[in-house]
VMD Tcl script that builds the backbone (N, CA, C; Angstrom):
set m [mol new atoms 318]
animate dup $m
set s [atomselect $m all]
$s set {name element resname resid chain x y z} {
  {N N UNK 1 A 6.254 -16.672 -10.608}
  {CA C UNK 1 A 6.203 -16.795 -9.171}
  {C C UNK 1 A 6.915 -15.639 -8.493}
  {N N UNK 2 A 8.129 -15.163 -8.856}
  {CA C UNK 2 A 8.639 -14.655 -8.506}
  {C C UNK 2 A 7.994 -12.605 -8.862}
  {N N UNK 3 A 7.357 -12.719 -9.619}
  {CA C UNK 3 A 6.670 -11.875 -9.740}
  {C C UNK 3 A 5.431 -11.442 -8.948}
  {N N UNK 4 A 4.572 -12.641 -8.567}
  {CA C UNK 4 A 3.631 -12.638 -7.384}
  {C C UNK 4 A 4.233 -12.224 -6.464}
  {N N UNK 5 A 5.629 -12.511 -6.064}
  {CA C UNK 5 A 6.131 -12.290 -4.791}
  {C C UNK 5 A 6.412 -10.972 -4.584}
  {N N UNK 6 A 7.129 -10.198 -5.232}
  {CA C UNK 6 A 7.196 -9.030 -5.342}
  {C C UNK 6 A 6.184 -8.286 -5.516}
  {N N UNK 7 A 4.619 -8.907 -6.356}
  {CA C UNK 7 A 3.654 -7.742 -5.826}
  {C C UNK 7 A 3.250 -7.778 -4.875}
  {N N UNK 8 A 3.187 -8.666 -4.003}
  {CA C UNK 8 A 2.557 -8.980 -2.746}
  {C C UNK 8 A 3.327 -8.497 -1.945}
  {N N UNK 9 A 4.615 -8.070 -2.322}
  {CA C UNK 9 A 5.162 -7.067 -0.942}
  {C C UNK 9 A 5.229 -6.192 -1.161}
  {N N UNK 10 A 4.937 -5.200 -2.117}
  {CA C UNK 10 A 4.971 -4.015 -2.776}
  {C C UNK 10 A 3.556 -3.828 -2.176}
  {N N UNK 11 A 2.824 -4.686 -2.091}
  {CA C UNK 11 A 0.798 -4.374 -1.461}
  {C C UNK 11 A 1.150 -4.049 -0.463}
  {N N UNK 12 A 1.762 -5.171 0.266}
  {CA C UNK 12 A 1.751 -5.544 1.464}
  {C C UNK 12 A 2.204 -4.359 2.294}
  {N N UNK 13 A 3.716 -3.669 1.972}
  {CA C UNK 13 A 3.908 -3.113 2.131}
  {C C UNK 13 A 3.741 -1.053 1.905}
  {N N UNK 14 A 2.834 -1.108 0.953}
  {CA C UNK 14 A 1.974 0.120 0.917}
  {C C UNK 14 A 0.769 0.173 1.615}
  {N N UNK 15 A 0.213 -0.900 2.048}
  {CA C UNK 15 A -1.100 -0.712 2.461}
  {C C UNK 15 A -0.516 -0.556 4.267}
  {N N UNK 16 A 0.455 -1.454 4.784}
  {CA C UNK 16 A 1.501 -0.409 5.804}
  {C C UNK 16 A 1.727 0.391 6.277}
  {N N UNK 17 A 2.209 1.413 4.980}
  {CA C UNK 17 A 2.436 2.877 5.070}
  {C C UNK 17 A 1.216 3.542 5.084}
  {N N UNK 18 A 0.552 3.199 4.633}
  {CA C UNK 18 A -1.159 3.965 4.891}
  {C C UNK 18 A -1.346 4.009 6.119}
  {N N UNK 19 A -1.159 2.785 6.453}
  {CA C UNK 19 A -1.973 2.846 7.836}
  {C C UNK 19 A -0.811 3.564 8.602}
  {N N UNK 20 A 0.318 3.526 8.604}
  {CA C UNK 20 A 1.657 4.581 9.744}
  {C C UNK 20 A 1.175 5.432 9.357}
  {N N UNK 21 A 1.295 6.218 8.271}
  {CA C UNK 21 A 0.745 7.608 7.909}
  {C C UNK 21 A -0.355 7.911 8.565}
  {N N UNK 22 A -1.916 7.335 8.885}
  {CA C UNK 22 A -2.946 7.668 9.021}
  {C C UNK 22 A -2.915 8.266 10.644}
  {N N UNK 23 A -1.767 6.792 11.663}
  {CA C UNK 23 A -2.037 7.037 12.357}
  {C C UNK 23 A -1.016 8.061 13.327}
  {N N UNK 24 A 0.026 8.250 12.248}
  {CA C UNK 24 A 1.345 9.551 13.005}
  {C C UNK 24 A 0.208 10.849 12.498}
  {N N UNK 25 A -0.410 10.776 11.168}
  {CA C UNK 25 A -1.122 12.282 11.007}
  {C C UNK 25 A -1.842 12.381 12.218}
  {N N UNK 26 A -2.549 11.712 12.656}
  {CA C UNK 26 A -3.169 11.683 13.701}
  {C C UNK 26 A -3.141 12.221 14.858}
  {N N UNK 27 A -1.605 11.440 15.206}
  {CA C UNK 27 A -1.083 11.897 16.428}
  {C C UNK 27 A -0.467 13.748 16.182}
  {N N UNK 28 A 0.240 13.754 15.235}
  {CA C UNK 28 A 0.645 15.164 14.992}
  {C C UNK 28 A -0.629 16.237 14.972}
  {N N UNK 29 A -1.448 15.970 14.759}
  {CA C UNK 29 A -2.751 17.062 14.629}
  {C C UNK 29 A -2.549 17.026 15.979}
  {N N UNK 30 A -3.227 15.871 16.586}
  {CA C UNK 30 A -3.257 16.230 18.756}
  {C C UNK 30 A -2.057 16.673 18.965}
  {N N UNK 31 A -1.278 16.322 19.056}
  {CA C UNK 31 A -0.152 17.433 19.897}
  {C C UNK 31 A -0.427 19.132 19.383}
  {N N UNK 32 A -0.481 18.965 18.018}
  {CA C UNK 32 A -0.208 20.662 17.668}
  {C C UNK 32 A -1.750 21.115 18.135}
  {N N UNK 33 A -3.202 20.027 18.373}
  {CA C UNK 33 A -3.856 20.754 19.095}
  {C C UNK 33 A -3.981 21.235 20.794}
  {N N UNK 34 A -2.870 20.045 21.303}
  {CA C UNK 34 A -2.716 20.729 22.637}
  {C C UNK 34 A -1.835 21.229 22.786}
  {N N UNK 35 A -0.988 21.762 21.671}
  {CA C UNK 35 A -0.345 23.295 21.949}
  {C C UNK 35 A -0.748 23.961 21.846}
  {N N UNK 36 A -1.919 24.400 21.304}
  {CA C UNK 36 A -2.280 25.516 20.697}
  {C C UNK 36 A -3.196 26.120 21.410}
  {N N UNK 37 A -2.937 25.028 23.069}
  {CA C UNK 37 A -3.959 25.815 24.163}
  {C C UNK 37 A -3.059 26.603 25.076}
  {N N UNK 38 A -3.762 27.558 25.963}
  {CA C UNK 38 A -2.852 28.563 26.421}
  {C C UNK 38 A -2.457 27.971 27.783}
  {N N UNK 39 A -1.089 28.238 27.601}
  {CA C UNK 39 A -0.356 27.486 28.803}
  {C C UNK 39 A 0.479 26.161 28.640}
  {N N UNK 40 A 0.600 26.289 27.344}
  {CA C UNK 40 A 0.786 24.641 26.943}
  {C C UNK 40 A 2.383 24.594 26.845}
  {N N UNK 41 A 3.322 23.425 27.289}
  {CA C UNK 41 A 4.381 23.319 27.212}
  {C C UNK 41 A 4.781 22.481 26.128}
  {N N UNK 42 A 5.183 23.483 25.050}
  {CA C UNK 42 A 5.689 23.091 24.087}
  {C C UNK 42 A 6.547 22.253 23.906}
  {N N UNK 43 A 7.796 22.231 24.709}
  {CA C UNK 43 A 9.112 21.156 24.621}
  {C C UNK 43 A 8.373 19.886 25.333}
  {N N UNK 44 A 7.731 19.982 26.557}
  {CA C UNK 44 A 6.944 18.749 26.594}
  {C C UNK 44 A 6.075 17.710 25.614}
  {N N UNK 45 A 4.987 18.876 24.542}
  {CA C UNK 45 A 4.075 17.729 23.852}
  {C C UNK 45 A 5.055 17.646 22.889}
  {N N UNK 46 A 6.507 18.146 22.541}
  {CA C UNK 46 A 7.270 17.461 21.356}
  {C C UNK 46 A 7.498 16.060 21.659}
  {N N UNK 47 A 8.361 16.008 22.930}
  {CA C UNK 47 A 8.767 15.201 23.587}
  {C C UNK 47 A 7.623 14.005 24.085}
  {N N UNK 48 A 6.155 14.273 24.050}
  {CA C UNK 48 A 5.566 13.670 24.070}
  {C C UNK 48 A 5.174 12.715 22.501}
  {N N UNK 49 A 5.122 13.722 21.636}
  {CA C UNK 49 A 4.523 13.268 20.227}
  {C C UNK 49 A 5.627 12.337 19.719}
  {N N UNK 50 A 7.108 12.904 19.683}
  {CA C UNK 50 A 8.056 11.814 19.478}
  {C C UNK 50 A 8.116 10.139 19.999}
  {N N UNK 51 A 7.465 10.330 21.153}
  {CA C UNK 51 A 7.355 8.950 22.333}
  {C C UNK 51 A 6.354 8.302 21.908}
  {N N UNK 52 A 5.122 8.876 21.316}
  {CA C UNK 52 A 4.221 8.717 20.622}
  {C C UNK 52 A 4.484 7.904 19.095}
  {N N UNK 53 A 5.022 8.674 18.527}
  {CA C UNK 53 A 5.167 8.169 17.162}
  {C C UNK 53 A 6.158 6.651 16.661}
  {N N UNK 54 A 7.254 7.035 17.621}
  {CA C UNK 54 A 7.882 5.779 18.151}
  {C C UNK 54 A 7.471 4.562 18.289}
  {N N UNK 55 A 6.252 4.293 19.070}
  {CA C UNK 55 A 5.316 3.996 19.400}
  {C C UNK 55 A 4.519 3.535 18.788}
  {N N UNK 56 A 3.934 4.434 17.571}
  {CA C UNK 56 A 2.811 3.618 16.606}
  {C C UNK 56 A 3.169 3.167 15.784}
  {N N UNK 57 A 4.815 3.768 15.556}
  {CA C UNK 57 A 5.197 3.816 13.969}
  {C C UNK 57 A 6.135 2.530 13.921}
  {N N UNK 58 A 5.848 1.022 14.168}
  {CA C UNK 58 A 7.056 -0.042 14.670}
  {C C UNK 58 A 8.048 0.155 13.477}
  {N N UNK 59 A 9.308 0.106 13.376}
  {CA C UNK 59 A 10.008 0.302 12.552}
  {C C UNK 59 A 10.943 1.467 12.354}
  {N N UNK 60 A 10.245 2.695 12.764}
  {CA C UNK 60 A 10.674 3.863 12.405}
  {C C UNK 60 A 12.064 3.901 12.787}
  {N N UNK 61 A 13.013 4.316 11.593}
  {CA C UNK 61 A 14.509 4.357 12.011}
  {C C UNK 61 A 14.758 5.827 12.930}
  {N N UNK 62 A 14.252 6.640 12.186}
  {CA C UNK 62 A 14.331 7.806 12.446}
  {C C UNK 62 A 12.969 8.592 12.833}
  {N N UNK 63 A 13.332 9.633 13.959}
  {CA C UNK 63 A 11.620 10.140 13.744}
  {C C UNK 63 A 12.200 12.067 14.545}
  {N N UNK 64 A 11.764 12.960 13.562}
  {CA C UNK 64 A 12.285 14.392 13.530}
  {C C UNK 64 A 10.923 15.040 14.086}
  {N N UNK 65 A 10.529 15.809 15.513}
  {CA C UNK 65 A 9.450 16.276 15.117}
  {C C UNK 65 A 9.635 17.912 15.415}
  {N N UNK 66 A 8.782 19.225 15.278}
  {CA C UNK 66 A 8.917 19.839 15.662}
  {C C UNK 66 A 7.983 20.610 15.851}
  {N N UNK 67 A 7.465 21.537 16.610}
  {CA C UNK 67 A 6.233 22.299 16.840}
  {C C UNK 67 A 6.883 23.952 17.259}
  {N N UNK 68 A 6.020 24.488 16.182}
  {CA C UNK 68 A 6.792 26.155 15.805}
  {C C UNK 68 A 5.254 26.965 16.572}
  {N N UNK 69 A 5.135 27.848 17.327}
  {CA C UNK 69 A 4.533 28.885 17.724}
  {C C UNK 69 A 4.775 29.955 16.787}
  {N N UNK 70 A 3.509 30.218 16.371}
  {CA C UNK 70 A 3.394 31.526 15.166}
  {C C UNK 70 A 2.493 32.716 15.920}
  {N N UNK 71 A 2.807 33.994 15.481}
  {CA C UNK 71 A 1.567 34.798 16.054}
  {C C UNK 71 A 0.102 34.040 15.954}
  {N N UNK 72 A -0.141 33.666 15.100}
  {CA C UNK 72 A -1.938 33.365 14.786}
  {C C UNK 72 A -1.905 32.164 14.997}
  {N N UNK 73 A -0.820 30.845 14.774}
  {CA C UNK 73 A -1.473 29.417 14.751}
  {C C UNK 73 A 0.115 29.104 15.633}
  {N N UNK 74 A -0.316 27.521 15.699}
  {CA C UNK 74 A 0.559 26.580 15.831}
  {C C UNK 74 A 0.623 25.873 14.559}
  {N N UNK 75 A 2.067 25.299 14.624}
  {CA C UNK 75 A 2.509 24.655 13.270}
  {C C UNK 75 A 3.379 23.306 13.982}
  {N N UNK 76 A 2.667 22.102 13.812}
  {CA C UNK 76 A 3.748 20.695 14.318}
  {C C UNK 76 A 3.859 19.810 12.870}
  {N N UNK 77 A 5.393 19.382 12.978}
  {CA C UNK 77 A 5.675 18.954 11.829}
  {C C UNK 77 A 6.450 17.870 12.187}
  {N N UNK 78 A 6.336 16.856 11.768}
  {CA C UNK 78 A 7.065 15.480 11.731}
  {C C UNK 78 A 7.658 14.744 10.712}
  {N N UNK 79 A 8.754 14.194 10.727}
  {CA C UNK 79 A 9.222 13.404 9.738}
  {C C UNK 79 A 9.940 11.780 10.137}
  {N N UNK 80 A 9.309 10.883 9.837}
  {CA C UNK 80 A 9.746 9.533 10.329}
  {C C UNK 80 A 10.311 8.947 8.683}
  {N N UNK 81 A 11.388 8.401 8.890}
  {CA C UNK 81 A 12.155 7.804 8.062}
  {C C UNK 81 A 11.504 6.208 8.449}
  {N N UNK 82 A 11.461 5.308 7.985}
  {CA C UNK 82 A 10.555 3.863 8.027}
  {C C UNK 82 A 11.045 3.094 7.285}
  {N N UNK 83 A 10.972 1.568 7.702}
  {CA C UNK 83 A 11.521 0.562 6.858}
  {C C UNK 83 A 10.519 -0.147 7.158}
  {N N UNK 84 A 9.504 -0.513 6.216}
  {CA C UNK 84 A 8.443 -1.557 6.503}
  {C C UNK 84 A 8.889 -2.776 6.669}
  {N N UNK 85 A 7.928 -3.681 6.893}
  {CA C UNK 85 A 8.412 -4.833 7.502}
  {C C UNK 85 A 8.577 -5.494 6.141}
  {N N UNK 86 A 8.879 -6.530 6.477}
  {CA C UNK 86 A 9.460 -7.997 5.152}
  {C C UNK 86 A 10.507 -7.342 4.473}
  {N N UNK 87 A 11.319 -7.571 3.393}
  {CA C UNK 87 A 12.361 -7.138 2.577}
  {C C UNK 87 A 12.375 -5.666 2.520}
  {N N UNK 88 A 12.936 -5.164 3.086}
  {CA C UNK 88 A 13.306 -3.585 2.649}
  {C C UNK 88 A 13.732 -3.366 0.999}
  {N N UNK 89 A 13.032 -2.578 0.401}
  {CA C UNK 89 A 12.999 -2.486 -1.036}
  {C C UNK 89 A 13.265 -1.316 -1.553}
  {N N UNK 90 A 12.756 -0.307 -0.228}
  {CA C UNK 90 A 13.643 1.077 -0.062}
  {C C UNK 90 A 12.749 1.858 1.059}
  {N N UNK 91 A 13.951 2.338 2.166}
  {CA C UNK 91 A 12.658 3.684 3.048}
  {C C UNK 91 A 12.325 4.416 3.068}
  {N N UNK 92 A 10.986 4.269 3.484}
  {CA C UNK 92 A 10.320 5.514 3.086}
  {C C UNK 92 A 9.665 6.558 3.984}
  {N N UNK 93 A 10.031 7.554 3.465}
  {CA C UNK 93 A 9.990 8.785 4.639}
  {C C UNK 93 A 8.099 9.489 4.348}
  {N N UNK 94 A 7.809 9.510 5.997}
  {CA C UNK 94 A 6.606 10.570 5.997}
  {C C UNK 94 A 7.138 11.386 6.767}
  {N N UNK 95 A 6.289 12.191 5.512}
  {CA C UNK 95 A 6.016 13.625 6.547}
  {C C UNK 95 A 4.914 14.141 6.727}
  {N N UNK 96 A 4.522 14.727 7.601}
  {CA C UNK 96 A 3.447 15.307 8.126}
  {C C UNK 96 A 3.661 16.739 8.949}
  {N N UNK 97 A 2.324 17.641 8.709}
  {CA C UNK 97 A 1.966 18.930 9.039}
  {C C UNK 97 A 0.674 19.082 9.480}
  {N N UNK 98 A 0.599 19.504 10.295}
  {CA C UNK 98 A -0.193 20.021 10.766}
  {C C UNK 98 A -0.279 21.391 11.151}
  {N N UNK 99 A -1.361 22.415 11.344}
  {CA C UNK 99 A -1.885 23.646 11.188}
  {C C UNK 99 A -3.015 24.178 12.182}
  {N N UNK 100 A -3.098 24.507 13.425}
  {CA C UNK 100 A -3.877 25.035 14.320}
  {C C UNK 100 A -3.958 26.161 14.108}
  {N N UNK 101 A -5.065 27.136 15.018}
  {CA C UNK 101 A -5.486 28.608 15.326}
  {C C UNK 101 A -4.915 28.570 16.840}
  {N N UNK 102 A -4.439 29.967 17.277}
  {CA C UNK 102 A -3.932 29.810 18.806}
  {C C UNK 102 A -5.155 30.037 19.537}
  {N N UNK 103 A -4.865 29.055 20.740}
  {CA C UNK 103 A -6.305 28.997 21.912}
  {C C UNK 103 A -6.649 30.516 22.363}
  {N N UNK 104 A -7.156 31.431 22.930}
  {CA C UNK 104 A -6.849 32.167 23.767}
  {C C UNK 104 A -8.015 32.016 25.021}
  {N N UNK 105 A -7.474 32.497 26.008}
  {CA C UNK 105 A -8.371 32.802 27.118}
  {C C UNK 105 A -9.687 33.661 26.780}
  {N N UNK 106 A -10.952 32.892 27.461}
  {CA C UNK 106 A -12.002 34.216 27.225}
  {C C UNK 106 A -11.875 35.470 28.083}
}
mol reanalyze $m
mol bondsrecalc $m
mol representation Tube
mol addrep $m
């Protein structure tokens, strides 16, 4: 019994993290794609994507994001520290990257 129980939160709780993961990658691609348009205020869509991730991610203890301007691309990167729900068994950290081309004016 006690073995059922523990796989069923070990499921329970990976199939969870799939879905946080699916939907912070998500969000991190859009922000680093509306930076990567010209004119775009960077400290804003951080500050946006953080409010964001917060947001999708229920749980998240921690959430690090950052968006780097490169000559050729944008680069947004996130890291949420997470404690899934039911028994914490240990947390687990995503991270995510994302990789744009910079917009330019025609």
């Amino acid at each position: 019994m006690a073995a059922t129980f523990l796989l069923l939160t070990v499921l329970v709780q990976t199939a969870t993290a799939m879905t946080a993961r699916s939907a912070a990658d998500a969000a991190v691609s859009a922000a680093t794609r509306r930076s990567a348009l010209p004119a775009a205020d960077i400290a804003a869509e951080a500050s946006r994507l953080r409010e964001t991730l917060d947001a999708i991610v229920p749980g998240a203890d921690s959430v690090t994001v950052d968006i780097r301007v490169r000559p050729r691309s944008v680069v947004g990167f996130a890291s949420i520290r997470w404690s899934p729900p039911g028994p914490v068994l240990v947390p687990i950290t995503i991270t995510l990257r994302a990789e744009v081309p910079l917009a330019f004016a025609p």
